[in-house]
gemmi code that builds the backbone of each chain (N, CA, C; Angstrom):
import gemmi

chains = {
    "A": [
        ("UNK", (6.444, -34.163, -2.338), (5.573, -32.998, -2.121), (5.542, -32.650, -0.632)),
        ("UNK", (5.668, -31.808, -0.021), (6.037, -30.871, 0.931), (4.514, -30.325, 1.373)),
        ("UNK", (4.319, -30.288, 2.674), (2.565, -29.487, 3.073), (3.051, -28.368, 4.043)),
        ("UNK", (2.235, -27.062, 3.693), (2.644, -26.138, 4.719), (1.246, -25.667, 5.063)),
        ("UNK", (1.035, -24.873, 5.935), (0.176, -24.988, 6.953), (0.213, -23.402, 7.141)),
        ("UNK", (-0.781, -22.581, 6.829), (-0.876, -21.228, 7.089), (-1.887, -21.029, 7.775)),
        ("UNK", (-1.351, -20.081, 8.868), (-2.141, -19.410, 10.433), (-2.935, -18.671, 9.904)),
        ("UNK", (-3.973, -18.261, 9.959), (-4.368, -16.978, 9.854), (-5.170, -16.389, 11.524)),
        ("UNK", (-4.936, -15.693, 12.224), (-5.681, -15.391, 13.119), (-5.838, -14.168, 13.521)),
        ("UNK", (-5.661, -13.205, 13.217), (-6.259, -12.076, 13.008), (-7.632, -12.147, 12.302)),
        ("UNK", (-8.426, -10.533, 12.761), (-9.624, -10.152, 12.159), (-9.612, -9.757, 10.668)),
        ("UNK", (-10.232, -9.968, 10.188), (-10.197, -9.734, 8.437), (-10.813, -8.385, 8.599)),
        ("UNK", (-11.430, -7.749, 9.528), (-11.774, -6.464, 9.138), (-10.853, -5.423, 9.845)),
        ("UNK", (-9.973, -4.747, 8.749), (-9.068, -3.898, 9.354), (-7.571, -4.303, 9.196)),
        ("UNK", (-7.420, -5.456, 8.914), (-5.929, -6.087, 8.423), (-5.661, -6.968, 7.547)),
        ("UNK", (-4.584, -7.154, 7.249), (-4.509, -7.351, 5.611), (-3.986, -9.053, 5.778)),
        ("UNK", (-4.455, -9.326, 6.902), (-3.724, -11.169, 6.774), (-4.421, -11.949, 6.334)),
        ("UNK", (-5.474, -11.886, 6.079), (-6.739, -12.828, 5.033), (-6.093, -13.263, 3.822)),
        ("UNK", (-6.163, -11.838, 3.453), (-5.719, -11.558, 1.590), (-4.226, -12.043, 1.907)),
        ("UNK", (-3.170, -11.423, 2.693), (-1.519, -12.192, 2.468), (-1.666, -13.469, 3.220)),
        ("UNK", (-2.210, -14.035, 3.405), (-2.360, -15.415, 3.715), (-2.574, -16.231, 3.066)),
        ("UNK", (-4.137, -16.299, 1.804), (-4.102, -16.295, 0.881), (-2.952, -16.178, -0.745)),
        ("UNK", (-2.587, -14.950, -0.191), (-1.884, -14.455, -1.537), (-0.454, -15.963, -1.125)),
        ("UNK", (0.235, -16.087, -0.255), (0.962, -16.758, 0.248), (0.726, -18.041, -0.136)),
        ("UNK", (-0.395, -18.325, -0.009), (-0.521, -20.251, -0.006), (-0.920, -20.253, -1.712)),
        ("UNK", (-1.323, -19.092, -2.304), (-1.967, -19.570, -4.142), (-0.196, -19.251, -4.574)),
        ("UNK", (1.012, -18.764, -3.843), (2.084, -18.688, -4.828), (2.692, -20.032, -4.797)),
        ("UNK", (2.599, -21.106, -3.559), (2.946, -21.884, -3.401), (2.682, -23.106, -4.753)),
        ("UNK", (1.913, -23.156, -5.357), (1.620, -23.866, -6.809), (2.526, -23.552, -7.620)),
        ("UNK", (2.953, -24.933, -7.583), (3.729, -24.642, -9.312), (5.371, -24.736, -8.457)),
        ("UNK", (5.270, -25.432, -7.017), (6.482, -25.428, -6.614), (6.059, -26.847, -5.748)),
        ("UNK", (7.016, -27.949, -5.070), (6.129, -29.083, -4.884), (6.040, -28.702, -3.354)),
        ("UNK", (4.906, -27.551, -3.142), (4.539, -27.665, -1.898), (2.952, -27.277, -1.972)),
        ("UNK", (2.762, -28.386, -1.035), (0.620, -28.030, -1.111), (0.290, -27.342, -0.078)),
        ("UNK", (-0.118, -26.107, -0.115), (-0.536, -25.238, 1.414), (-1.905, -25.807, 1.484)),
        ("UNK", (-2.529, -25.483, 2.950), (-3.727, -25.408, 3.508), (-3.887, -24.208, 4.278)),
        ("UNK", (-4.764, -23.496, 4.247), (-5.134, -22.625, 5.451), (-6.371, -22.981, 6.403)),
        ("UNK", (-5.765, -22.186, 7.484), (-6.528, -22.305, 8.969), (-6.517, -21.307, 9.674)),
        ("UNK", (-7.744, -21.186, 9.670), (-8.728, -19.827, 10.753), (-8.386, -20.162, 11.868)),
        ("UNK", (-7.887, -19.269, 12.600), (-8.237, -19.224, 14.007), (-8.880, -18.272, 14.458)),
        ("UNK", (-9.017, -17.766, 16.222), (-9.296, -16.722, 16.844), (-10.158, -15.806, 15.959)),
        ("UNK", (-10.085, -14.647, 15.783), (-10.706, -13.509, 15.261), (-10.658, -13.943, 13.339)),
        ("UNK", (-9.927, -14.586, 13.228), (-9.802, -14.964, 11.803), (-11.199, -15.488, 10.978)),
        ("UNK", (-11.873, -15.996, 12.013), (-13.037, -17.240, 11.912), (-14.159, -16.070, 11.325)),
        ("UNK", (-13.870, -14.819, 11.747), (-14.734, -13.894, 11.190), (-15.044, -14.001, 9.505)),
        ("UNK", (-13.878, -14.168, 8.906), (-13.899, -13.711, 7.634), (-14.809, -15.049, 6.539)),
        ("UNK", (-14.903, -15.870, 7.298), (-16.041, -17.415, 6.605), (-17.237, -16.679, 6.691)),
        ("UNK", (-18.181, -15.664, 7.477), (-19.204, -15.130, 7.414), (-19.857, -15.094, 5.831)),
        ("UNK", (-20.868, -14.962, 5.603), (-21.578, -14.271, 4.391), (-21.341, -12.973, 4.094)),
        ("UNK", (-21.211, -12.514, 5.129), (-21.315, -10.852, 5.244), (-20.929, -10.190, 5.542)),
        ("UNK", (-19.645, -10.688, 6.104), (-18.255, -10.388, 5.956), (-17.685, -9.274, 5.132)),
        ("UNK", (-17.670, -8.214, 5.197), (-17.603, -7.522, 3.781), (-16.521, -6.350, 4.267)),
        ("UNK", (-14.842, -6.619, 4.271), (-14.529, -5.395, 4.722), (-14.167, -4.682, 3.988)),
        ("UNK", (-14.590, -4.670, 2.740), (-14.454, -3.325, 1.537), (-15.127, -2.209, 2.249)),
        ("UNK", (-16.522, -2.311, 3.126), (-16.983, -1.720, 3.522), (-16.109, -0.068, 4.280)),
        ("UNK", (-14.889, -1.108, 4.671), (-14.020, -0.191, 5.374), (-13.210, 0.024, 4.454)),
        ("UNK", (-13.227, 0.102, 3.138), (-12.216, 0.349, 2.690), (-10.690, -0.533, 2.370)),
        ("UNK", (-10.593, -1.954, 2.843), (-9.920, -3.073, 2.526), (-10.354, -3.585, 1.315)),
        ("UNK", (-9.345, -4.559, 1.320), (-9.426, -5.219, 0.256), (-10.503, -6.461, 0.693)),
        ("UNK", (-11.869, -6.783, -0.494), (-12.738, -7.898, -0.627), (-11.857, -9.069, -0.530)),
        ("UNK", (-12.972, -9.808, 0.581), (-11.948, -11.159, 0.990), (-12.579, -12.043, -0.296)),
        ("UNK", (-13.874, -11.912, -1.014), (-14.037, -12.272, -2.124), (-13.370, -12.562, -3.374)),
        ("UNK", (-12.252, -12.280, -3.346), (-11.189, -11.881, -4.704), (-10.282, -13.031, -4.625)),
        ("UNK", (-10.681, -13.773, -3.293), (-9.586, -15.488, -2.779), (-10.276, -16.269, -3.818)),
        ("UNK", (-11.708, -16.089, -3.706), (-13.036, -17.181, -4.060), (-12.341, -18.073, -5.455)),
        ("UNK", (-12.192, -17.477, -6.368), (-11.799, -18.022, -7.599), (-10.764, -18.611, -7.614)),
        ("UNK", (-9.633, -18.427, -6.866), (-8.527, -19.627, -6.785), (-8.610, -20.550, -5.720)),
        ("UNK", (-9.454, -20.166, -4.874), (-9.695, -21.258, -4.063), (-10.053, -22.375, -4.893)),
        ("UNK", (-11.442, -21.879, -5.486), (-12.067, -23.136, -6.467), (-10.706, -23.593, -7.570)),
        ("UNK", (-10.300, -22.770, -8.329), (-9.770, -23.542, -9.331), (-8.098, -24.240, -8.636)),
        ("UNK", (-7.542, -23.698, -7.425), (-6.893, -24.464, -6.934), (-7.049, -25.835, -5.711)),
        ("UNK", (-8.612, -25.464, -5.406), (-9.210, -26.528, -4.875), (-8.468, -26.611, -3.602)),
        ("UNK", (-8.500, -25.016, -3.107), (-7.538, -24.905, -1.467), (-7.763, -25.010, -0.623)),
        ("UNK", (-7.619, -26.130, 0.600), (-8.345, -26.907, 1.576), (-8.022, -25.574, 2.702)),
        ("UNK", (-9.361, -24.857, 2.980), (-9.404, -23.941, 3.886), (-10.463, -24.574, 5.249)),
        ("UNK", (-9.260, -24.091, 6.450), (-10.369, -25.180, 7.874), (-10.287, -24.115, 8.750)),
        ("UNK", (-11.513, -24.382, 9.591), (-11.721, -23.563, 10.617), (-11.705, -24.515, 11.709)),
        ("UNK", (-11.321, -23.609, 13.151), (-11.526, -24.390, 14.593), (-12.962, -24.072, 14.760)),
        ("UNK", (-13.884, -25.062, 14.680), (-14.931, -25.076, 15.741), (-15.336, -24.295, 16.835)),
        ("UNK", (-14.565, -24.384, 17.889), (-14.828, -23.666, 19.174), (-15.168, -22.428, 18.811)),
        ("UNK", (-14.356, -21.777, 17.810), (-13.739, -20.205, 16.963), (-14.920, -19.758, 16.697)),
        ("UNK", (-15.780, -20.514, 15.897), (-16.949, -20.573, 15.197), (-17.951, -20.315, 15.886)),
        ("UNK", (-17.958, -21.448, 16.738), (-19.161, -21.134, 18.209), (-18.801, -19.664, 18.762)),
        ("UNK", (-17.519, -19.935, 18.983), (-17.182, -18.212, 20.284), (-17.982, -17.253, 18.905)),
        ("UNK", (-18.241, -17.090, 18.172), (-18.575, -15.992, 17.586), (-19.709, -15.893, 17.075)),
        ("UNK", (-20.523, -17.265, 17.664), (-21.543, -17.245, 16.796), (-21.867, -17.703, 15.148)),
        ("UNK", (-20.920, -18.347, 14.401), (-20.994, -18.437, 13.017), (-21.696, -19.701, 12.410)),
        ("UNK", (-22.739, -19.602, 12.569), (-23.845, -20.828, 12.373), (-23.541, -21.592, 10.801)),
        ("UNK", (-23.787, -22.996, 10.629), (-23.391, -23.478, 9.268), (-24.267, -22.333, 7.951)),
        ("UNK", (-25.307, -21.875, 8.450), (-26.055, -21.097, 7.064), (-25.685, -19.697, 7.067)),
        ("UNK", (-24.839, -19.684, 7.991), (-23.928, -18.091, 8.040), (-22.570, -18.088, 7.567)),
        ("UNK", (-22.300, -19.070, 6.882), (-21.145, -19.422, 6.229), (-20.904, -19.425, 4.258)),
        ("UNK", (-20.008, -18.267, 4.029), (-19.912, -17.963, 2.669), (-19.449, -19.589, 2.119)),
        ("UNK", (-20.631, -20.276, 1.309), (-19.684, -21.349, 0.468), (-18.707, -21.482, -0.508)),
        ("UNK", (-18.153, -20.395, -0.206), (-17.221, -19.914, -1.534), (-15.926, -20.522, -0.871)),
        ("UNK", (-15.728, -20.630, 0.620), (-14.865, -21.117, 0.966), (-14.448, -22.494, 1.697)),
        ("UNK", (-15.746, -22.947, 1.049), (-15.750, -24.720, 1.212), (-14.984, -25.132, 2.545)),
        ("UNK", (-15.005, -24.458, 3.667), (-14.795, -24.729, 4.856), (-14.798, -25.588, 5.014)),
        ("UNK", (-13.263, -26.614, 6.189), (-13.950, -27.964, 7.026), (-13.626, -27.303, 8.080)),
        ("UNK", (-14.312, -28.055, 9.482), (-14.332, -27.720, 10.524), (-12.711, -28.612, 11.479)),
        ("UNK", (-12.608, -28.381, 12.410), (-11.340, -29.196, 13.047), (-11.420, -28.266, 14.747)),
        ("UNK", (-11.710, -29.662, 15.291), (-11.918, -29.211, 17.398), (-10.337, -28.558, 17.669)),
        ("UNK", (-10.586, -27.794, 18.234), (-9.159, -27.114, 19.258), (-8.476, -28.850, 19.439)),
        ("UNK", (-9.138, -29.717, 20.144), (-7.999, -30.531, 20.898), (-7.492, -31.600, 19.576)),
        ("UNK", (-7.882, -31.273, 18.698), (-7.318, -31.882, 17.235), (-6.177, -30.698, 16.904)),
        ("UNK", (-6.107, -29.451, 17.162), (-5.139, -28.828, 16.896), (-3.542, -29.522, 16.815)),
        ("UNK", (-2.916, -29.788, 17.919), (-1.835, -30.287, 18.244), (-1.124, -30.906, 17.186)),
        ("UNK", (-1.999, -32.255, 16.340), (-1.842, -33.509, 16.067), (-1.663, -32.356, 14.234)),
        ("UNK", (-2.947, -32.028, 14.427), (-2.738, -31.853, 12.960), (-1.697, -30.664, 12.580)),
        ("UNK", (-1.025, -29.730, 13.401), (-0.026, -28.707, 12.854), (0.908, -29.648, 12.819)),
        ("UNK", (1.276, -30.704, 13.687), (2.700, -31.685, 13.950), (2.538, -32.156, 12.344)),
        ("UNK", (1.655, -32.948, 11.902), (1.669, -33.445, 10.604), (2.144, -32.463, 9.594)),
        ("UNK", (2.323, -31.024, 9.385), (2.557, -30.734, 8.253), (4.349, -30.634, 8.561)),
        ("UNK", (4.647, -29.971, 7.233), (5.896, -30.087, 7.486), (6.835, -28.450, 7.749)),
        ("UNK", (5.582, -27.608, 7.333), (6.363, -25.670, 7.999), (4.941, -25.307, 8.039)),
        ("UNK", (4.848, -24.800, 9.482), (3.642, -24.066, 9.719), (4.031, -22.277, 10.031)),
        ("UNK", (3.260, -21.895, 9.579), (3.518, -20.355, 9.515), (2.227, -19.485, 9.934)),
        ("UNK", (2.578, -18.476, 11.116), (1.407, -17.870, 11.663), (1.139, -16.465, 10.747)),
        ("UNK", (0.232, -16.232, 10.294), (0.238, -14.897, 10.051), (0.078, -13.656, 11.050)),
    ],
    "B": [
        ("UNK", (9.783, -33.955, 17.040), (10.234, -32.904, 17.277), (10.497, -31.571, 16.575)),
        ("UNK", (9.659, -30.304, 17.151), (9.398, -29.910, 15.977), (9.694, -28.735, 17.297)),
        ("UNK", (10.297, -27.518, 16.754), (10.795, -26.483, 17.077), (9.387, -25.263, 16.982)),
        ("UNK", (8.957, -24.631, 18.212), (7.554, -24.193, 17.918), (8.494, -22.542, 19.009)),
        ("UNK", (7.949, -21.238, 17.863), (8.583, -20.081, 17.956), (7.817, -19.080, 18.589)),
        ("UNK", (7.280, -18.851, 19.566), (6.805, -17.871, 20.143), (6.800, -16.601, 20.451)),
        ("UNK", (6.254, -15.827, 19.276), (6.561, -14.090, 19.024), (5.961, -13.025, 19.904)),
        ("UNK", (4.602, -13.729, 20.075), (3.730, -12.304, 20.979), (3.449, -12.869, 22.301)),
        ("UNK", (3.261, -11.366, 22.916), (2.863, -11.871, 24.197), (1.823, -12.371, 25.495)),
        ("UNK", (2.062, -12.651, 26.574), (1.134, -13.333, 26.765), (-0.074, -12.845, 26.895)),
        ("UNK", (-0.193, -11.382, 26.627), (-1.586, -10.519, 26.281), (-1.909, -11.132, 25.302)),
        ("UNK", (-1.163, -11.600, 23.881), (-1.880, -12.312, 22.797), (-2.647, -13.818, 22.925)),
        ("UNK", (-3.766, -14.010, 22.931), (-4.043, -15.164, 22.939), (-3.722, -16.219, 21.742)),
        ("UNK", (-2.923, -16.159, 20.937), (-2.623, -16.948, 19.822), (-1.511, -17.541, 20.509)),
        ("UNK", (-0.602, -16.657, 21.535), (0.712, -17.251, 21.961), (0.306, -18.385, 22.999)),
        ("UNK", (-1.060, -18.527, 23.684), (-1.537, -19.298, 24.494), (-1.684, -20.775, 24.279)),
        ("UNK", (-2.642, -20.491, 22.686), (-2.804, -21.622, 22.382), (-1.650, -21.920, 21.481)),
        ("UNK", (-0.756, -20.794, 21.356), (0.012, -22.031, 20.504), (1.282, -23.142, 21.443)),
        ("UNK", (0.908, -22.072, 22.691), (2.030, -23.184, 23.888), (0.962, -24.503, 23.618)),
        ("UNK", (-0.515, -24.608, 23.755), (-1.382, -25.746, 23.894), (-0.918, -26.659, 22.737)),
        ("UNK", (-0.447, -26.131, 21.981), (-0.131, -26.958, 20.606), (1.162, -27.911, 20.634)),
        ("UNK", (1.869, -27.748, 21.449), (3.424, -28.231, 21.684), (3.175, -29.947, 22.144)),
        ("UNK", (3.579, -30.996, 21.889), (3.407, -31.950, 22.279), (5.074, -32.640, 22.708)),
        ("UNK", (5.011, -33.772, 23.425), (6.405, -33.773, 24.616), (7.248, -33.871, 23.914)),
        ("UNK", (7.525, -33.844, 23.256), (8.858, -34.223, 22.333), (10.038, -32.887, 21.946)),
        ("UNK", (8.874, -31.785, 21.862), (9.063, -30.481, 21.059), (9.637, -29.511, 21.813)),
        ("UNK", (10.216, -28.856, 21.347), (10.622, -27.292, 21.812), (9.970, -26.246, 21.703)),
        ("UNK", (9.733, -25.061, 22.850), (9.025, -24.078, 22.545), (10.016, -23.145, 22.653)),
        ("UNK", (10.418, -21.992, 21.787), (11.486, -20.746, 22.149), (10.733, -19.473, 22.247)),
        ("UNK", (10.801, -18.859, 23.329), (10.271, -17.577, 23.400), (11.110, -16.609, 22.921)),
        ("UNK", (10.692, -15.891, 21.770), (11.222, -14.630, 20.936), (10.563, -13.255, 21.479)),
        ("UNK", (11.017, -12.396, 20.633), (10.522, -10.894, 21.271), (9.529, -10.779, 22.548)),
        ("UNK", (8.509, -10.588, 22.333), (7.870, -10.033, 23.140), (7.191, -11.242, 23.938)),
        ("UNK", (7.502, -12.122, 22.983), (7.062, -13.615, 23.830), (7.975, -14.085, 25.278)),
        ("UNK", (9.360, -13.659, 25.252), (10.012, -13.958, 26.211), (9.111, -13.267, 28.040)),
        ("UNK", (8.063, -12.300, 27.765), (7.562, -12.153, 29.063), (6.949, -13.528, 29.450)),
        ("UNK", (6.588, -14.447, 28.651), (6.251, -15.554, 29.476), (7.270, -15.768, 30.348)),
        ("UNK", (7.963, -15.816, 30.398), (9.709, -16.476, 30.968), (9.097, -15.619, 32.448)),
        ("UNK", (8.677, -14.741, 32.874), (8.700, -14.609, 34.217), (7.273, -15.182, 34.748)),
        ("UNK", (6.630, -15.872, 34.260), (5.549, -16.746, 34.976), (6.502, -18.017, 35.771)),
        ("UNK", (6.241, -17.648, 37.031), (7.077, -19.217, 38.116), (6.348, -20.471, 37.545)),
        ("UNK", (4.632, -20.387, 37.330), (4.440, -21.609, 37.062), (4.257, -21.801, 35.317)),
        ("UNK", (5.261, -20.724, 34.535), (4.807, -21.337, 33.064), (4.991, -23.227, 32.799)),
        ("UNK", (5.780, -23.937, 33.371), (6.300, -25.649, 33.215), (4.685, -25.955, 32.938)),
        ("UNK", (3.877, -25.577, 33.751), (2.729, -26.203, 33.907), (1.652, -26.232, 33.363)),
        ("UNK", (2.281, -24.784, 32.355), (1.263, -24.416, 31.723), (0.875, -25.039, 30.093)),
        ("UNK", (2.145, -26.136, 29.821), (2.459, -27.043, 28.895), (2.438, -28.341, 29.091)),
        ("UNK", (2.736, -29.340, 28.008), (2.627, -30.748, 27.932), (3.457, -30.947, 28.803)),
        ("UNK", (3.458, -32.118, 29.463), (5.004, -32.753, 30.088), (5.762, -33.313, 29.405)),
        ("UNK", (7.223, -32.740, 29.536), (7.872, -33.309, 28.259), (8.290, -32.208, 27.491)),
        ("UNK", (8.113, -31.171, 27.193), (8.189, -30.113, 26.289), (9.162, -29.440, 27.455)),
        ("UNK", (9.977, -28.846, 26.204), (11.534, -28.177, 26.534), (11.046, -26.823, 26.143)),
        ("UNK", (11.176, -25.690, 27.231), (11.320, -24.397, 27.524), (12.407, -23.613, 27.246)),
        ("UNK", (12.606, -22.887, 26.480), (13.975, -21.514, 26.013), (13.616, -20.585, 25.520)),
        ("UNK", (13.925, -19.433, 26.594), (13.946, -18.170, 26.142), (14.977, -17.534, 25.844)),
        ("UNK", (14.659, -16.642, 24.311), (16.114, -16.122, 23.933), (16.515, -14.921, 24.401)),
        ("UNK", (17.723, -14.933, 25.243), (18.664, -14.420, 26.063), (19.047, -12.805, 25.820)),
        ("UNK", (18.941, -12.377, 24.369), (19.426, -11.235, 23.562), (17.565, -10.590, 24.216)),
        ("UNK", (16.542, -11.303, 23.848), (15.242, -10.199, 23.612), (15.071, -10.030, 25.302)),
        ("UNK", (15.435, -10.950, 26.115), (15.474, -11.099, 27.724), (16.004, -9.701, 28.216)),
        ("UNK", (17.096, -9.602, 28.075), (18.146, -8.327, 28.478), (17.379, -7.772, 28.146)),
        ("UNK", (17.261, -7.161, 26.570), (16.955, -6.189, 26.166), (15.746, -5.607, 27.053)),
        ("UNK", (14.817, -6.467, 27.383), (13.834, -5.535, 27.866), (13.646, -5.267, 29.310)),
        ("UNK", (15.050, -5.177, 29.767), (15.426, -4.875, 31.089), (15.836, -5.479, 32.207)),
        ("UNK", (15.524, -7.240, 31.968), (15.403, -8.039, 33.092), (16.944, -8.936, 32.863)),
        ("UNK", (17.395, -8.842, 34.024), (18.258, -9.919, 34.269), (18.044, -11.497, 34.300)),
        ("UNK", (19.016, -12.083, 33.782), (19.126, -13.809, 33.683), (18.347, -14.290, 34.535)),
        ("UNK", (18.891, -13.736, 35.670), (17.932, -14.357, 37.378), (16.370, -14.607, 37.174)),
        ("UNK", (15.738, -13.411, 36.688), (14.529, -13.257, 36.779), (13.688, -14.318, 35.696)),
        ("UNK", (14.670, -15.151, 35.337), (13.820, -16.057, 33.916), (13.366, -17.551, 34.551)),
        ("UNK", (12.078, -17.480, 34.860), (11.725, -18.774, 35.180), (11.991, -20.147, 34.132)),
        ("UNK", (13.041, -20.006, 32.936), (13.141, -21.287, 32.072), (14.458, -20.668, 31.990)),
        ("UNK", (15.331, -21.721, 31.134), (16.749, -21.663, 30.481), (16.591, -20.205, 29.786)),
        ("UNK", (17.713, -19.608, 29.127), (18.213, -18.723, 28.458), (19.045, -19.305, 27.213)),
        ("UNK", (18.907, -19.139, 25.934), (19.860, -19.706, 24.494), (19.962, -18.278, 24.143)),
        ("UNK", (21.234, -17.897, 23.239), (21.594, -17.023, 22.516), (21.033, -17.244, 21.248)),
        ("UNK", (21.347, -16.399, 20.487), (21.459, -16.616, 18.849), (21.669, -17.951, 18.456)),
        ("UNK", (23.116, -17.582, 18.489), (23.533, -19.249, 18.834), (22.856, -20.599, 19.419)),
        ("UNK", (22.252, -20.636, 20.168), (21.840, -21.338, 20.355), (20.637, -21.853, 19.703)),
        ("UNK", (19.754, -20.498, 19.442), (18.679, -21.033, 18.058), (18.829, -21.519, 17.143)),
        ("UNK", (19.842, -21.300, 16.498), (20.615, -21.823, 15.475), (20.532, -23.378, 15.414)),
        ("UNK", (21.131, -23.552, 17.005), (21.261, -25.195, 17.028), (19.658, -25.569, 16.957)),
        ("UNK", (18.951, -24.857, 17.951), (17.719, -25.255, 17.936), (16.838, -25.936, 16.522)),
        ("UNK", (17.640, -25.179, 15.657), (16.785, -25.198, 14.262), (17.445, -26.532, 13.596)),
        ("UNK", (18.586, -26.570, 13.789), (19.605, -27.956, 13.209), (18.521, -29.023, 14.101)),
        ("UNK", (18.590, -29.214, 15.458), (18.139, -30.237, 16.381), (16.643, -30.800, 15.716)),
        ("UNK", (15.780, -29.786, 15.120), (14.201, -30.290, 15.239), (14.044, -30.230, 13.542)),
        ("UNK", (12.939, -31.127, 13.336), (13.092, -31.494, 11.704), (12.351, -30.235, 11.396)),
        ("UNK", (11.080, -30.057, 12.092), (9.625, -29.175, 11.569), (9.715, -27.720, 12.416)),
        ("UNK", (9.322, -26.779, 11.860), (9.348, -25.450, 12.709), (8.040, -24.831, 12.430)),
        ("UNK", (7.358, -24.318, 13.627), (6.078, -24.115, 13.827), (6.386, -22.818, 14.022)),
        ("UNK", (6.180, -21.368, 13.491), (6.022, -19.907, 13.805), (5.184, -18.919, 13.204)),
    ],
}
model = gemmi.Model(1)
for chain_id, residues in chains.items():
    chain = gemmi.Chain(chain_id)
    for i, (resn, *xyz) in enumerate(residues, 1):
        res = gemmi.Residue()
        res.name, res.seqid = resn, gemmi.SeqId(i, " ")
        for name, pos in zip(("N", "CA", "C"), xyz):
            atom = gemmi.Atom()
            atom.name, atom.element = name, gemmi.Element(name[0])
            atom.pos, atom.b_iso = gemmi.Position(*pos), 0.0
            res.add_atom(atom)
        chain.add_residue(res)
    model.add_chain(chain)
structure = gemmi.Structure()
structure.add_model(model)
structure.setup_entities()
């Protein structure tokens, strides 16, 4: 089994790398590779509650929620990301069962997978 | 050793931290618009020690600047190529 490692760091409001980031790591099942995704930078936005960029007319980052759960898809955020923006633990949608991971843990843990891909 | 691909530039802050991400063993290649790092004199420093610097040579020209002006090596096509044979893992 094979681990790949998807970037996401763009803003979820206004671009479509949430959802193809997503869409990317749920095709990966059913082939022997296990994705994870990881927030970075402006990305860290889209863990909010309230987060909502249908508002603008995008696609609901809500529509991940259900395969997350039934694929049980280990989604992590950087810390620092979180702080820079303000995203407090009770300001966090649990739909996306977030773990947290420090910038200076970055390094160690992209080396461990085996194809990392930025969106 | 793991081959780490650098697309945007150094206006992007993702390309920043992802030089922070490189550990000594690894290669970093500057692609498109990433190759403006290549004229920072002190980019060496701005990485692990130990980590191997290449900018590709084709996106260099193209955007006007001569060989001279590249504070790291220059690889062709070709040479990415090898790059990709040389390192097990590729980070982009």
């Amino acid at each position: 089994m094979k681990s790949v490692l998807f970037v996401a760091y763009q803003s979820p409001a206004g671009s479509i790398w949430i959802n193809e980031t997503f869409r990317s790591a749920f095709g990966m099942y059913g082939e022997e590779l296990e994705p994870v995704v990881l927030f970075m930078g402006e990305a860290v936005l889209a863990v909010r509650a309230n987060c909502k960029p249908e508002q603008l007319g995008c696609l609901p980052l809500s529509i991940t929620f259900k395969y997350i759960a039934r694929y049980k898809t280990k989604v992590v955020a950087v810390n620092e990301d979180l702080e820079r923006f303000a995203i407090a633990e009770d300001g966090i949608e649990p739909s996306w069962n977030v773990t947290r991971i420090s910038e200076s843990e970055l390094p160690d843990f992209m080396h461990a997978f085996d194809k990392v891909v930025f969106f | 050793m793991t081959l780490i691909v650098v697309k945007k530039s150094p206006e992007n802050g993702i390309s920043n931290r992802l030089l922070k991400v490189a550990l000594p063993s690894d290669t970093i290649l500057l692609v498109q618009d990433g190759v403006l790092f290549a004229m920072d004199k002190d980019l060496e420093s701005k990485v692990t020690q130990g980590v191997k610097l290449v900018a590709l040579k084709e996106d260099f020209l193209a955007r006007g600047f001569s060989e001279a002006d590249s504070s790291i090596p220059l690889v062709d096509y070709n040479g990415w190529v090898e790059l990709l044979e040389q390192n097990d893992k590729v980070i982009s």
